[in-house]
N, C-alpha and C positions, 0 to 999 in steps of 0.2 A: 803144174798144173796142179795138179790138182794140188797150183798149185799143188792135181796129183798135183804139182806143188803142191793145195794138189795144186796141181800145175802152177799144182795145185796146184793155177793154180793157176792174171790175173790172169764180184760177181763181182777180168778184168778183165771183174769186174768190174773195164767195164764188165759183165758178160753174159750170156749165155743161152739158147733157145728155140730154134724151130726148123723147118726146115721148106722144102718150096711144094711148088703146083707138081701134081701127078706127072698132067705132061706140060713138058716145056712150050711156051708159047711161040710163036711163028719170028716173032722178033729177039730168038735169045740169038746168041751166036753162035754157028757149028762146032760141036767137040774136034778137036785139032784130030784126035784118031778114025771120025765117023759116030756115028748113030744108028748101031747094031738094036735091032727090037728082039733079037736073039742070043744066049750065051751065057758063059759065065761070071757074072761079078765078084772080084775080091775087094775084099772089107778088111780095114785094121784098124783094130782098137786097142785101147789101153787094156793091160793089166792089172786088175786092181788087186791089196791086199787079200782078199778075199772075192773070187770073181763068179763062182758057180751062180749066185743069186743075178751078177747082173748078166751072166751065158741065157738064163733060164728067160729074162725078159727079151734080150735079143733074139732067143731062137723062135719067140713065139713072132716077134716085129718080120722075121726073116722069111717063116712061114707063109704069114697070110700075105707079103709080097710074090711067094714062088706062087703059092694060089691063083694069086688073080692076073699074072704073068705067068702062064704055062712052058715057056718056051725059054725061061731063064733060069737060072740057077746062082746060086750066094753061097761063097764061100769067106769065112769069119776067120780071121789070124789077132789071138790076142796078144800084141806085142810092149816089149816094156817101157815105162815111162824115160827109163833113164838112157834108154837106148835110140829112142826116137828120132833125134836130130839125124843120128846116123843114116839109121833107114830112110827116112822121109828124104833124105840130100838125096841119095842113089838112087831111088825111085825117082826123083825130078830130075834125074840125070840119063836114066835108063828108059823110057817110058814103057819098051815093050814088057818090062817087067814089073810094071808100078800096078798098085789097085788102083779101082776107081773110085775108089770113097775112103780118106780117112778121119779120125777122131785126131784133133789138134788141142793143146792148147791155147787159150787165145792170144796169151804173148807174141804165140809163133805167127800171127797172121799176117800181120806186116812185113817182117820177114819173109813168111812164104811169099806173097804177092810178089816180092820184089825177084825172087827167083825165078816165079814162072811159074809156079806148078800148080797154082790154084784157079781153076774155071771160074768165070766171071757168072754168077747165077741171079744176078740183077732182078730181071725181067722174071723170071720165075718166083721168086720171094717175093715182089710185088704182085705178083698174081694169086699167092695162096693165100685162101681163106681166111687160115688159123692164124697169118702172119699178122694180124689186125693186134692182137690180144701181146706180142712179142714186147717183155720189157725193152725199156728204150737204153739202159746200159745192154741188155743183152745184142740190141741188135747192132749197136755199136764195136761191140767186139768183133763182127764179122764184115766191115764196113770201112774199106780204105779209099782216101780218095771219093769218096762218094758212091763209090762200089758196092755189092754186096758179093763176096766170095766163101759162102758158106751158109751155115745153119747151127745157132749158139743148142748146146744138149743141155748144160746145167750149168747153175750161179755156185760158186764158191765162196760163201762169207767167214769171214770169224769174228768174235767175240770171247767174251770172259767167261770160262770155268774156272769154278771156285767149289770149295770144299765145306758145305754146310755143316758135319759136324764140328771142324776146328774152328771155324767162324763162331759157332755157338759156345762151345768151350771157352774160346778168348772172349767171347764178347764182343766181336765186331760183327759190322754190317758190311753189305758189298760198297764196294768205293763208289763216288758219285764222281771223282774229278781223277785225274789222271797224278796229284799231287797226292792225294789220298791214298791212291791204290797204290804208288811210290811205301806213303808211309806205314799202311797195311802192311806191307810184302814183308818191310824191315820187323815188324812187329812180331809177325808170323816166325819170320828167321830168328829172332831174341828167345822165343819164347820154345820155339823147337828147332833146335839147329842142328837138327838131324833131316829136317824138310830143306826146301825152296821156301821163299816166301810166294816167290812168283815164279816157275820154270822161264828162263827166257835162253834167247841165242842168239854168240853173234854173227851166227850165221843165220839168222831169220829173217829175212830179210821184210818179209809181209808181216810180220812179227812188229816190226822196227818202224813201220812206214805210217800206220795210226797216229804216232806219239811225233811224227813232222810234220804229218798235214794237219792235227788238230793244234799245233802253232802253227797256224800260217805260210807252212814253208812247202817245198814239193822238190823231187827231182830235176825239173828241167821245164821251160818255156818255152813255147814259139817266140822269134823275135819277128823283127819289122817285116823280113822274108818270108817268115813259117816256115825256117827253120829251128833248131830247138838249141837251146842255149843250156846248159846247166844250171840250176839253181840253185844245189845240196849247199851248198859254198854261202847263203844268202843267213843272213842273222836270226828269219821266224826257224829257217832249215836246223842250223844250229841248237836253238832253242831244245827241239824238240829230239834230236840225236842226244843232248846232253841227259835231259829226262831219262830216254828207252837205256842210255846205257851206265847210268847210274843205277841201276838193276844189276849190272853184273860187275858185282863185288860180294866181299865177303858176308856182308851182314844181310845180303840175299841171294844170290846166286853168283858163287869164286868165280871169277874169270878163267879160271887154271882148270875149270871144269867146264863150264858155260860158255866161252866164247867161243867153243869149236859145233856147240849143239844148232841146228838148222830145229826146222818148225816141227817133225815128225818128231826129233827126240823130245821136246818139252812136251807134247800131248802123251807120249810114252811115258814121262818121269812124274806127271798128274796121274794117267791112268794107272801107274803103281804103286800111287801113294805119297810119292817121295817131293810134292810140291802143295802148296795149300790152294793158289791160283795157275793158270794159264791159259795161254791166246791160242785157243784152237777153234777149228771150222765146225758149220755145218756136216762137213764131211769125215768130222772127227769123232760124231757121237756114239756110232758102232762099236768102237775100240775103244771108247771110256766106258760105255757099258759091259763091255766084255773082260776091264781091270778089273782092280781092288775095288775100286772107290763108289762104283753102282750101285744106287741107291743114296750114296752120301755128297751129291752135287748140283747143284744148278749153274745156271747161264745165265748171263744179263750182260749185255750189250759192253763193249772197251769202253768206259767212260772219256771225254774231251777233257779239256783244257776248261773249263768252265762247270760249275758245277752242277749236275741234272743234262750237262750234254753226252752227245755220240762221238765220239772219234771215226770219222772219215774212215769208212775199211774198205781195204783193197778188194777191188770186185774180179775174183777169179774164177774160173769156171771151163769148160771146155766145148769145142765145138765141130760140126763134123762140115769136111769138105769134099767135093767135087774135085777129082785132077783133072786138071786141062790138056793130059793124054787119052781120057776116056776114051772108047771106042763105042761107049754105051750109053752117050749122055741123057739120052732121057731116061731110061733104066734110074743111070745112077739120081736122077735128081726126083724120082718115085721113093729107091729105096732111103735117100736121104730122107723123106719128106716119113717113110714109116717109122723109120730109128729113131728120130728127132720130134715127132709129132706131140701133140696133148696126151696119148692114149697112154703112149709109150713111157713118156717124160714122168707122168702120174705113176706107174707103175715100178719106173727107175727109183723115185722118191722110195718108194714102198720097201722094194729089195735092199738101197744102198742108202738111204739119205740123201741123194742128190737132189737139192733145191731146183724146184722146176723153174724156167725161165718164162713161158706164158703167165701171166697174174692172174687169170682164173684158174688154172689147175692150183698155182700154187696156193692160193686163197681158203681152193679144197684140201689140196692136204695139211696146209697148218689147223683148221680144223679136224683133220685126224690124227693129226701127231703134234701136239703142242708145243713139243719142244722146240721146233722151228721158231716161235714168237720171237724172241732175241735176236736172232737173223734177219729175220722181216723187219724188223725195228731197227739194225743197223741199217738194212739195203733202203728204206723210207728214208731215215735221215741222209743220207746221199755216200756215193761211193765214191774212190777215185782209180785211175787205172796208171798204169805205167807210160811213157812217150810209144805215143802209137807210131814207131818207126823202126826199120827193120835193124838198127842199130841199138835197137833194146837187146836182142837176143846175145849181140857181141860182150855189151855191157853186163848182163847176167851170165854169161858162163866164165866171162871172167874175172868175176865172183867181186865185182868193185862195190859192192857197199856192202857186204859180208868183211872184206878186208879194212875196208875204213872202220868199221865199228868194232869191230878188234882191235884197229890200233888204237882206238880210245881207251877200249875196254884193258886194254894190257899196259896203258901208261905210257905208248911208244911214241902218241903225238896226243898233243889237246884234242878236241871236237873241233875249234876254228880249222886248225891244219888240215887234220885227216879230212876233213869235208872240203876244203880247197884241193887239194891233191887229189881226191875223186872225182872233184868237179873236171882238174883238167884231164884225165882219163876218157870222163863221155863226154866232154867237149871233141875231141880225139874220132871215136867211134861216131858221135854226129858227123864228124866233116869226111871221114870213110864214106858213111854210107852215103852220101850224097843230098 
């Protein structure tokens, strides 16, 4: 999630943004536990690096819900990203012990649904307000089958950071094409090759996915059924795997270093110093301003395949759901709607960085915090998300295109093979999941 991948993490973006009507209207469907107007609500959310600032905005969202519901009470558990799946299974296996609202990834949506454990909150998200204003990738992330099961909290984009004074030193500008920013990176590595030219990983996998859909290419299709076929495997796919991992070599980032890094250590080895460029989030600017390099960097958009374009960035982002154990359903889809709302989401920005997923708040905050522009300017030019099916989640933990792009990186198969060989993997996991 966010991309925490982040869930980082995917604005999957599709992703990310609101939440429902106070109270549930006459046509939703009964919480499978009851409809207690009484009680205690438990809440799990992510843990982030640094969490007191976004405790500080929850406890104020959590207040003025106990407020104006006298008779309820919210208890907050902030749990880890990397531990999630766990929790969240047993919870949907145990209901007496599950909360009634959690913070998801939007990866995991599909998935969830297909489990069970996620409240069908349709009718309510159509009935609120604020839901008018809900970007259209964000509401897509909470949205299976035509469903709405949740309320998207914030967009996850990335883009380019780069390092203005060694740009200036060398004499270069920021890359306009994704063939440039290639020749950049080696330039940067020639000239100090005690940096990166560009931090990359091949374990990045939203890292890696820019540089195949700005060829043409993508993970996977519906066929004639609307089922999903693989497509890694397809020539524009190729293309553009070959690109991201011609990066990780010596003359810019060793393999024998680089191909075990995932997306957190390349923002870690920019915000050290130790790279001249790299692909990190909206959700990364905290922790570069809090490295070395603060004050010495800007952001402009992953350039495409074409020169003055955007590369396609993965829209990741997180969101909050309703269990379809509640016992509190309208409660919980009140306190969703305060956690999730405009008031909130603007104030989350404030504390953490998180890109609101309404387009009027967010409109307000990138006029207060500028540095979002590059962000805004990927998420305009368009996003793409992962196969909205609950056989993503199988395919991302078991780590199939972190592994393919290592074997290129390490010489162990060409790009054609290693991307046929993943191709038949989530060929594999589509026909699992049904």
């Amino acid at each position: 999630m966010k991309l925490p991948a982040r869930i980082t993490a995917p604005v999957a973006l599709p992703l990310a943004a609101l939440v429902l009507a106070a109270c549930a209207p006459q046509t939703s469907a009964p919480a499978a536990g009851g409809d207690e107007k009484t009680g205690t609500l438990r809440v799990w959310l992510f843990q982030e690096v640094a969490n007191q600032p976004k405790e500080k905005v929850v406890d104020a969202a959590v207040a003025a819900f106990e407020k104006k519901n006298p008779g309820a009470k919210v208890e907050v558990e902030y749990i880890p990203v990397e531990t999630r799946a766990q929790r969240v299974k047993a919870a949907f296996n145990d209901p007496k012990s599950a909360p009634d609202l959690i913070e998801y990834g939007n990866t995991d949506t599909a998935g969830y649904v297909k489990d069970g454990g996620l409240a069908d909150v349709t009718a309510e998200f159509a009935a609120w307000d604020e839901a008018k204003d809900t970007d259209p990738t964000a509401r897509e992330s909470v949205t299976v089958g035509g469903k709405v099961y949740g309320a998207p909290l914030f967009v996850g984009l990335r883009a380019l950071y780069y390092r203005t004074d060694v740009f200036t030193e060398l004499g270069l500008t920021a890359p306009k094409s994704q063939d440039e920013l290639v020749a950049t990176a080696k330039k940067i590595r020639k000239a100090k090759p005690e940096m990166y030219g560009i931090a990359v990983g091949g374990a990045y996998t939203y890292g890696a996915m820019p540089f195949v859909w700005a060829a043409g290419g993508d993970l996977a299709a519906k066929d004639g059924s609307g089922a999903y076929k693989a497509t890694i495997g397809d020539d524009a796919a190729v293309k553009g795997l070959t690109t991201y991992t011609s990066l990780l070599g010596d003359d810019n980032c060793p393999a024998a270093t680089c191909a075990q890094m995932g997306g957190n250590a390349t923002v870690t080895a920019f915000a050290a110093g130790k790279a001249g460029m790299a692909i990190g989030g909206d959700f990364s600017h905290a922790a570069v301003e809090a490295g070395q390099v603060k004050g010495k960097y800007a952001v402009v958009p992953l350039p495409g395949t074409a020169p003055g374009s955007i590369a396609p960035a993965f829209a990741g982002g997180n969101n909050l759901g309703v269990l379809k154990s509640t016992s509190h359903r309208t409660l919980a889809v009140e306190l969703m709607k305060g956690l999730s709302g405009k008031d909130t989401q603007g104030k989350l920005f404030d504390a953490m960085g998180f890109l609101p997923t309404f387009t009027d708040v967010r409109t307000a905050a990138a006029e207060r915090r500028p540095f979002v522009k590059p962000f805004i300017d990927t998420l305009a030019a368009g996003t793409k998300f992962v196969p909205a099916t609950a056989a993503w989640g199988q395919i991302d933990s078991s780590l199939v295109v972190p592994t393919m792009l290592q074997e290129i990186a390490s010489g162990r198969k060409d790009a054609k093979t290693a991307a046929a060989d993943a191709a038949k993997k989530m060929d594999a996991a589509f026909a699992a999941a049904g």
